[in-house]
DRENDRENMAR-969988 format. One record per residue (C-alpha): residue number from 1; x, y, z. Coordinates in steps of 0.2 Angstrom, whole numbers, plus 2048, in hexadecimal, padded with zeros to 3 digits. Layout:
<nodes>
+-----+-----+-----+-----+
:   i :  xx :  yy :  zz :
+-----+-----+-----+-----+
: NUM :   X :   Y :   Z :
...
+-----+-----+-----+-----+
</nodes>
This chain:
<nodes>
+-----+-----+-----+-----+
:   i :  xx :  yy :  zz :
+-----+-----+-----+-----+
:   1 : AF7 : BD6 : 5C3 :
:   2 : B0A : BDA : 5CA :
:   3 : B17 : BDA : 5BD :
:   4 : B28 : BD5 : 5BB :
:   5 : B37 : BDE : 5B8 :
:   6 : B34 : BDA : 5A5 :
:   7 : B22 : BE4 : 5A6 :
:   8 : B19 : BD4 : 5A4 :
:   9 : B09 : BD0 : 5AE :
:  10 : B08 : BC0 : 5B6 :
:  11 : AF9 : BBA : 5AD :
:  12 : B03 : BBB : 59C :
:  13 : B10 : BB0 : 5A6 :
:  14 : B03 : BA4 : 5A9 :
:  15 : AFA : BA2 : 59B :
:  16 : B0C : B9F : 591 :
:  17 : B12 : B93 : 59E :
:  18 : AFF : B8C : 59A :
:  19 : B02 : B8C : 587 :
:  20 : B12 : B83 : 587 :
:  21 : B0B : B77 : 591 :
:  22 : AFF : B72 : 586 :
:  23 : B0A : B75 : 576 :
:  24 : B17 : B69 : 57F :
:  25 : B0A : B5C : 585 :
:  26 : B03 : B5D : 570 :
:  27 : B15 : B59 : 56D :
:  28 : B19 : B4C : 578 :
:  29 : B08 : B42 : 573 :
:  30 : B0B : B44 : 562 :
:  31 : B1C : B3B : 563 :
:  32 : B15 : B2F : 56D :
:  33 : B14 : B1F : 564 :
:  34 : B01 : B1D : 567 :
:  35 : AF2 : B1D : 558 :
:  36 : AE8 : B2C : 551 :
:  37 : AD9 : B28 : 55A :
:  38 : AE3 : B25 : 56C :
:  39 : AEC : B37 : 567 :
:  40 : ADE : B41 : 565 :
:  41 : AD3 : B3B : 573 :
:  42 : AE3 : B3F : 57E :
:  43 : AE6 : B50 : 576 :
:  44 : AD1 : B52 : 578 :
:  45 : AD2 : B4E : 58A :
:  46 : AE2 : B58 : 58C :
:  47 : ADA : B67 : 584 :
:  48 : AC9 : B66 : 58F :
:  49 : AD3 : B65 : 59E :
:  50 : ADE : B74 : 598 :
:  51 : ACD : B7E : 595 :
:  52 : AC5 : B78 : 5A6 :
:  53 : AD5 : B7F : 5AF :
:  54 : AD4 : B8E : 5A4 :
:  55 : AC2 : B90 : 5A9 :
:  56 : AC6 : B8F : 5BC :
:  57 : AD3 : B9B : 5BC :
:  58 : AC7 : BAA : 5B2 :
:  59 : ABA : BA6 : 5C0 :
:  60 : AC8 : BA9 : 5CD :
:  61 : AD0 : BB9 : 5C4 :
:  62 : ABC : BC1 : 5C3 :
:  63 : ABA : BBD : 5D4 :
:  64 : ACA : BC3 : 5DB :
:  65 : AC6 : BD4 : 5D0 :
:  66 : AB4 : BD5 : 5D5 :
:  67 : ABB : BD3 : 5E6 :
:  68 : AC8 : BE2 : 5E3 :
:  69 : ABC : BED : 5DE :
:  70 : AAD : BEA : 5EC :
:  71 : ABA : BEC : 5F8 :
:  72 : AC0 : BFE : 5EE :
:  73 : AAF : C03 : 5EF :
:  74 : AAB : C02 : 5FE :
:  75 : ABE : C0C : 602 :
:  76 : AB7 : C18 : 5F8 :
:  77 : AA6 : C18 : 5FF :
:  78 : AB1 : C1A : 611 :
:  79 : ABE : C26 : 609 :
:  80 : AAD : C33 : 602 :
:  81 : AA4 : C32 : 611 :
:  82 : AB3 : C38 : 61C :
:  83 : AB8 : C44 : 610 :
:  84 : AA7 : C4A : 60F :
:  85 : AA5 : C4D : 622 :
:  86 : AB8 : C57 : 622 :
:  87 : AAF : C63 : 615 :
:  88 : AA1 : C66 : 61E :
:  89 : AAB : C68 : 62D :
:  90 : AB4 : C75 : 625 :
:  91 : AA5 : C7D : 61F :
:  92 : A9E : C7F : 62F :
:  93 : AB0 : C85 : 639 :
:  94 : AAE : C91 : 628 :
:  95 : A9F : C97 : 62E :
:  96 : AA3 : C97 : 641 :
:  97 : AB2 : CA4 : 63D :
:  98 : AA6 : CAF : 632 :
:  99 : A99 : CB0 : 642 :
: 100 : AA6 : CB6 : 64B :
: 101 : AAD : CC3 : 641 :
: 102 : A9D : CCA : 63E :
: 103 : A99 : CCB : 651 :
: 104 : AAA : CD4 : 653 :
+-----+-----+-----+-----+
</nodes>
């Protein structure tokens, strides 16, 4: 993930901006003038909803990751077959010049 100039990753920034949401929300139901019962079914459904978004965005980031690493595979993959093929070219101009030398 990119950092800022403070050397923290994006997904720390996000999960904070996550966590103070939540903390904020707890505090905000809290000094609500509701019941205990109507306070902790709203916490409960906050905290469900909180989890389900956190859910979805670990499902995104493995698939971004998994994504980023197919696609530097198969760069690799391309990258080693090319290298590969400059080698044994070079093997064989190697061997060219040798023939040559030895004909001489």
């Amino acid at each position: 993930m990119a950092n800022n100039d403070n050397g923290i990753s994006a997904g720390t920034v996000l999960l904070s901006f996550l966590a103070g949401a939540a903390v904020g929300a707890g505090v905000a139901l809290l000094a609500s003038p509701k019941t205990g019962k109507e306070i902790r079914e709203k916490i409960a459904g906050l905290t469900e909803d909180a989890v389900g978004k956190i859910k979805e965005y670990v499902v995104e980031a493995q698939d971004k990751i998994k994504t980023t690493l197919d696609d530097g595979k198969e760069v690799l993959k391309e990258k080693t077959s090319i290298l590969s093929s400059a080698i044994e070219a070079g093997k064989e101009a190697i061997e060219r010049e040798k023939e040559k030398y030895r004909g001489v």
